[in-house]
C-alpha positions in Angstrom: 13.7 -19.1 9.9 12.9 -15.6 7.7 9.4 -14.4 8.6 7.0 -14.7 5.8 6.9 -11.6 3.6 4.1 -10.4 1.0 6.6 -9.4 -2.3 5.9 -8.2 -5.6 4.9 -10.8 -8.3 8.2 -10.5 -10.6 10.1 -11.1 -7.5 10.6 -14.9 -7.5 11.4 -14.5 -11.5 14.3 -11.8 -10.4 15.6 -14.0 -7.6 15.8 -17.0 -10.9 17.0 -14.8 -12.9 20.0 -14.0 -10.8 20.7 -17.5 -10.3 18.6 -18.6 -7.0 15.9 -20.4 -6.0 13.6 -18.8 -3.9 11.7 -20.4 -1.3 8.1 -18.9 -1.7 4.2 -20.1 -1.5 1.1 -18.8 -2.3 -0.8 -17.5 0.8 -4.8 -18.1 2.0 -6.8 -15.5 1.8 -6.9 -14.8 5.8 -3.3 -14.9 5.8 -3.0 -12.6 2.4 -5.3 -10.0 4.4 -3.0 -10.0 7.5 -0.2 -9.8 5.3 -1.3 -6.9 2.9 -1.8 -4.3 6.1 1.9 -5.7 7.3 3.2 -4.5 3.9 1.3 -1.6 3.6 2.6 0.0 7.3 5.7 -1.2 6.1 5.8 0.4 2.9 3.9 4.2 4.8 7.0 3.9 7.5 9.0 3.8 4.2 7.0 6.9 3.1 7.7 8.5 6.3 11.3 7.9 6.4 12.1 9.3 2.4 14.2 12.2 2.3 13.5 13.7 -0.9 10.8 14.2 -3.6 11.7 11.5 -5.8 12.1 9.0 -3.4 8.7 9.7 -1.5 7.1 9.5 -5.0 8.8 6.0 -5.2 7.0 5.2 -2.0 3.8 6.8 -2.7 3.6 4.3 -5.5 4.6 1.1 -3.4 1.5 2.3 -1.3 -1.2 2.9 -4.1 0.2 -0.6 -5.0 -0.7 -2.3 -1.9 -4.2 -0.2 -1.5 -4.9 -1.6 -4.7 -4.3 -4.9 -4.0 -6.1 -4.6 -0.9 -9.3 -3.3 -3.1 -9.1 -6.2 -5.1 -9.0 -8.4 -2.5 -12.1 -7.1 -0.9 -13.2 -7.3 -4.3 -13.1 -3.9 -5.1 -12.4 -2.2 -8.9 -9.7 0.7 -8.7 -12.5 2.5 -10.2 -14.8 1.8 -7.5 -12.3 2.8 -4.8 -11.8 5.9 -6.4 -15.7 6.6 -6.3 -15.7 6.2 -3.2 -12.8 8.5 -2.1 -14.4 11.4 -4.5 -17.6 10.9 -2.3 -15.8 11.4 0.6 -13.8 14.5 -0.7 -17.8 15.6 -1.8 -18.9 15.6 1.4 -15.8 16.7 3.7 -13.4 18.1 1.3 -10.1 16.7 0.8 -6.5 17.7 2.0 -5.3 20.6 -0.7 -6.3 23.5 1.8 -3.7 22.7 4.4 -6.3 23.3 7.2 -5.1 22.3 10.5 -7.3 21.8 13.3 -6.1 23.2 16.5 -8.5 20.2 18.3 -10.5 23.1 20.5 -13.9 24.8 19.5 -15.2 28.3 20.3 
């Protein structure tokens, strides 16, 4: 048996459309949870493995996709999520810098 997967919503129409049936069901919301970190490490590995600017981009997008499904489901606006990453980048700053911390103090 295939282990379950969390797709895309146009998926199932696809799979029709090219002249299969797909065998799919709609998932709790514990078993949605599990599955949304499962597809978002999957789709980061897939960030981690592109090779090239446009496809990383591709994958960057898969992942703000999941994230934002995520939100939702813990009933969260895009908007709010962004508020709250901009209150984090307030406080601690954000990536653009390239600091690298060597893990020691002085």
């Amino acid at each position: 048996m295939a282990q379950s997967k969390l797709v895309r919503d146009k998926i199932p129409d696809i799979i029709r459309a090219s002249g299969a049936e797909p065998l799919i069901r709609t998932a709790d919301s514990a078993e949605y949870s599990r599955l949304l970190r499962e597809k978002l490490q999957e789709e980061v590995a897939e960030v981690i493995a592109a090779e090239d600017p446009p496809s990383t981009l591709e994958e960057l997008a898969d992942v703000m996709e999941v994230v934002l499904a995520y939100a939702a489901h813990l009933g969260a606006e895009p908007e709010q999520l962004n508020a709250v990453r901009q209150a984090k980048e307030a406080e601690r700053g954000g990536f653009c810098t390239r600091i690298v911390w060597s893990g020691d103090c002085r």
